[in-house]
Every structure is written in structure tokens, then in C-alpha cells.
C-alpha positions in Angstrom: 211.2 85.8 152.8 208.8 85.0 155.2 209.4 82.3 157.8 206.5 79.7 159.9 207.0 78.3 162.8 204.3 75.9 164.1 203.9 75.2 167.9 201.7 72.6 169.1 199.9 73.7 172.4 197.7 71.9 174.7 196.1 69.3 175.3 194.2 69.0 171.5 197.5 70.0 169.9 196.7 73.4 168.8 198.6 75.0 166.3 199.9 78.3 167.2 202.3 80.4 164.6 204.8 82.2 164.6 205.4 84.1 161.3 208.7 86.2 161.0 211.0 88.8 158.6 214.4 89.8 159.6 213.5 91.8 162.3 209.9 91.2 163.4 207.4 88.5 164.4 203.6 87.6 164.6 201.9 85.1 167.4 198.9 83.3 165.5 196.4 81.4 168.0 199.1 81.0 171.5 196.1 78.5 172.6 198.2 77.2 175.3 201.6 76.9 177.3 202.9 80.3 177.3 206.5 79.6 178.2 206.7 77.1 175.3 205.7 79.9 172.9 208.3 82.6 174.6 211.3 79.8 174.7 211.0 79.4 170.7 210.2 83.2 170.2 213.6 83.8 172.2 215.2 81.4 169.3 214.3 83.5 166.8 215.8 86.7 168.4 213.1 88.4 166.1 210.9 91.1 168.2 207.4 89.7 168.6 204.3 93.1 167.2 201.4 91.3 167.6 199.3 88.2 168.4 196.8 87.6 165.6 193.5 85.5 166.3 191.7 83.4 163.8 189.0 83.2 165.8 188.2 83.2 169.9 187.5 79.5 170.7 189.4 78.6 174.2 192.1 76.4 172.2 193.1 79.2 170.4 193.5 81.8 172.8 194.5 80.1 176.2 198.3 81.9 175.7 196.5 85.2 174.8 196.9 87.0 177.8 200.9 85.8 179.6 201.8 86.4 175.7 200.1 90.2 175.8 201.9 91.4 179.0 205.2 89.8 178.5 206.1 91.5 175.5 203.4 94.5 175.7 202.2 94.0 172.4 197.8 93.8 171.2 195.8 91.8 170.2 193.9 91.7 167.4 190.5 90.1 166.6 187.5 89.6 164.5 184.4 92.2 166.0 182.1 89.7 165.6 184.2 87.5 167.9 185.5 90.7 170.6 182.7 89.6 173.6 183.6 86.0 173.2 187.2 87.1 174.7 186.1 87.4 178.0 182.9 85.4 178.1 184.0 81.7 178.6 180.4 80.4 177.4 180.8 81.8 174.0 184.7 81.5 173.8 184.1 77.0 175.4 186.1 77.2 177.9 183.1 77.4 180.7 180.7 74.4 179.1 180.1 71.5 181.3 182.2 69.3 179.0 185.4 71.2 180.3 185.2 71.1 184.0 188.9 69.9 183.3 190.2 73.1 182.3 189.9 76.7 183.9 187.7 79.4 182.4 189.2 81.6 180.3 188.7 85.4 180.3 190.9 87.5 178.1 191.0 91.2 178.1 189.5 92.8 175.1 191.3 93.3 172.0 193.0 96.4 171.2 192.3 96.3 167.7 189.6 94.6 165.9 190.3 93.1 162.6 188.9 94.9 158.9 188.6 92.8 156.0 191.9 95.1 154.2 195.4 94.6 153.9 197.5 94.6 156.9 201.7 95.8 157.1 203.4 95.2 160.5 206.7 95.5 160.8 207.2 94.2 157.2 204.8 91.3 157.1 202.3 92.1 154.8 199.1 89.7 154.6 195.5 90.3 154.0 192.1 89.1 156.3 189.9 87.5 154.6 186.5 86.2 156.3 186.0 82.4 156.9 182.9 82.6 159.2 181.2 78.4 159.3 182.8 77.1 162.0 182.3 80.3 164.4 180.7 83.7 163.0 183.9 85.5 163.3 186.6 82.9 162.0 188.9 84.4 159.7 191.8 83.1 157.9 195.3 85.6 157.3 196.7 85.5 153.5 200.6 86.1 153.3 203.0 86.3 150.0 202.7 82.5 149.4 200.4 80.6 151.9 197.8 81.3 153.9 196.6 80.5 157.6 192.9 78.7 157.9 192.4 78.5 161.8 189.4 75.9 162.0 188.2 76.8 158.7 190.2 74.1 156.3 191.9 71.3 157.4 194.2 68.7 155.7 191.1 66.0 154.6 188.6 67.9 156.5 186.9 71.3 157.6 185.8 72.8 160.8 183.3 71.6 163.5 179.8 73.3 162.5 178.2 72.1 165.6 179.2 74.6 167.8 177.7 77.8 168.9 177.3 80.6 165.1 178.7 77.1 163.1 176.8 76.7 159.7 178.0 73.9 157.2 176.5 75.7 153.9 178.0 78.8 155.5 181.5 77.5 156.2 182.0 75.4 152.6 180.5 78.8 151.0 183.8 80.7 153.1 186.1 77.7 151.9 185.2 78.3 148.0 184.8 81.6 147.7 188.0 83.0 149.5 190.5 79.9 149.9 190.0 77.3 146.9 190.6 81.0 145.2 194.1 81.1 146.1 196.7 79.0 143.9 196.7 75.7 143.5 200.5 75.6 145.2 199.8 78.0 148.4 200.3 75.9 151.4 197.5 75.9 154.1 198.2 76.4 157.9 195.4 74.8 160.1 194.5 75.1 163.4 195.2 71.6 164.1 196.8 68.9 162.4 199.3 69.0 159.3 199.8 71.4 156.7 198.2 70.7 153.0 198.1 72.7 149.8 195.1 74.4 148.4 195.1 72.0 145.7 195.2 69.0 147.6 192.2 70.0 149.4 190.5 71.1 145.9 191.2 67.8 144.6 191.1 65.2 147.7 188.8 67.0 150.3 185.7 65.0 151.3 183.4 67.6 151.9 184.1 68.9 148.3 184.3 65.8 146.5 
């Protein structure tokens, strides 16, 4: 049986997640605070593979690289979104609106995400694409929920306003490979509260 941890990072309250078996454990999104992430990992006294990215906006990969060299594990990432890594135009972090926060440059990912079925450690889960809010967002399927990054949010979706967004595209993403799921899968967002895939079927503005 799978476990979730959420971890609220930063100063928009990112959701990073920590998914874990027995023995092993994935980082989802470490957008921020670094330390914060390690502390709860410690708690789990699980050993950490990977750190999976939804996508490469600043908020979700701020952690990416104190996470990467402390426990020497990759990163993996959408191919659409690899450049974005180290490029804090695309990635937000550089754009006049955040002269609060440093530019972030991450070293490229060691392995860049195929739309298959993944196995680490154990913790099986399949990639799916989500692209709408950015070209390369993707969203991770596991035995019995699934994790939406800024795809699908609890009474909402993702920005489209941003640099690849497209509304048609992203509600197309949301149809065709999450309102697919069951009714009872729980949804993990990249901000805000978990929901259900039914909930959002039957309550969710932007579909209703």
C-alpha cells in the first residue's frame, strides 16, 4: 500500500509529494525549502530514488537541485520541458514580476519522461500527458490516485496565461486522460486541497 505525504513549500504553498512503499520513496515537485523536505523524508526512514517533476515552472522545482545532491538520486522530466530547467525565462523564475526571488537554474535532467509505465523501487505508476497549462505538464497515475501538478485543481484548473498555456488544449488533457480515471481516485494538485475525480466531473466550473 502506497503512502502520500504532502509538503507545502514556499511562498504560494506548493505542494511537493512524497510517495512511499516499505522500503522506497519518490520527491514530486520539491518547489521550495529543501531542509523541510529532508526533515519529513528522514521521518519516513524510507530511502528516497527519484524526484519526479510535473512540469518545470519555478514553484515546482526551486528544491530540485539541494534535493538531487543530498541524496544522489535524478531527476526526471517531461522533454518538452528539459531546456526550461536551466533557463529561468521559460522555467518564471527570471520575469520582472519576481525580482523577489533568485533565478533558478537547475542542471538537466537525467532522465526524460516516456508516456509508458514506470517501476521504481516498487512504486509502479504511469505518465500520462496533461500539456494546457505548460507544453510539457504531465500528471503521474499510481494504484488508486493520481497526481495533476497544475493541470486539475480542486474547483479549478491551471493558469493558461503563461508561456505554451492553451485553455482548449488543457480541458482537452483534463477529459481525455483524467475525468478517465474512476469516479473515486483522489487527485493530488500542485496547490491547494486534494479532491476526487468525481467531484471535479460533477462540480468543476470550467466543465459545468
Amino acid at each position: 500500500m502506497l503512502k502520500i505525504e504532502r509538503i507545502k513549500t514556499g511562498e504560494i504553498q506548493e505542494n511537493c509529494y512524497l510517495i512511499y512503499n516499505e522500503n522506497n520513496l519518490l520527491i514530486i515537485d520539491p518547489g521550495a525549502e529543501a531542509e523541510k523536505i529532508v526533515s519529513l523524508i528522514e521521518k519516513t526512514n524510507k530511502k528516497p530514488l527519484a524526484i519526479l517533476l510535473t512540469h518545470t515552472h519555478y514553484d515546482h522545482i526551486g528544491a530540485v537541485e539541494e534535493l538531487r545532491h543530498h541524496y544522489h538520486i535524478p531527476v526526471y522530466v517531461s522533454p518538452l520541458e528539459q531546456e526550461w530547467l536551466s533557463n529561468p525565462t521559460l522555467n518564471l523564475s527570471g520575469l520582472g514580476r519576481h525580482d523577489d526571488i533568485a533565478d533558478i537554474i537547475v542542471q538537466p535532467a537525467e532522465i526524460e519522461f516516456e508516456l509508458t509505465d514506470y517501476d521504481l523501487g516498487g512504486i509502479k505508476f504511469s505518465v500520462v500527458p496533461t500539456p494546457g497549462h505548460s507544453i510539457g505538464s504531465l500528471s503521474f497515475v499510481f494504484d488508486d490516485f493520481v497526481i495533476t501538478g497544475d493541470a486539475l485543481f480542486k474547483g479549478s484548473i491551471g493558469r493558461t496565461d503563461l508561456h505554451t498555456g492553451d485553455m482548449q488544449q488543457l480541458l482537452h488533457s483534463i477529459n481525455t486522460y483524467l475525468f478517465t480515471l474512476p469516479d473515486e481516485f483522489p487527485a493530488y494538485p500542485g496547490h491547494g486541497d486534494a479532491t476526487t475525480i468525481e467531484h471535479e466531473k460533477k462540480n468543476n466550473p470550467f466543465f459545468n
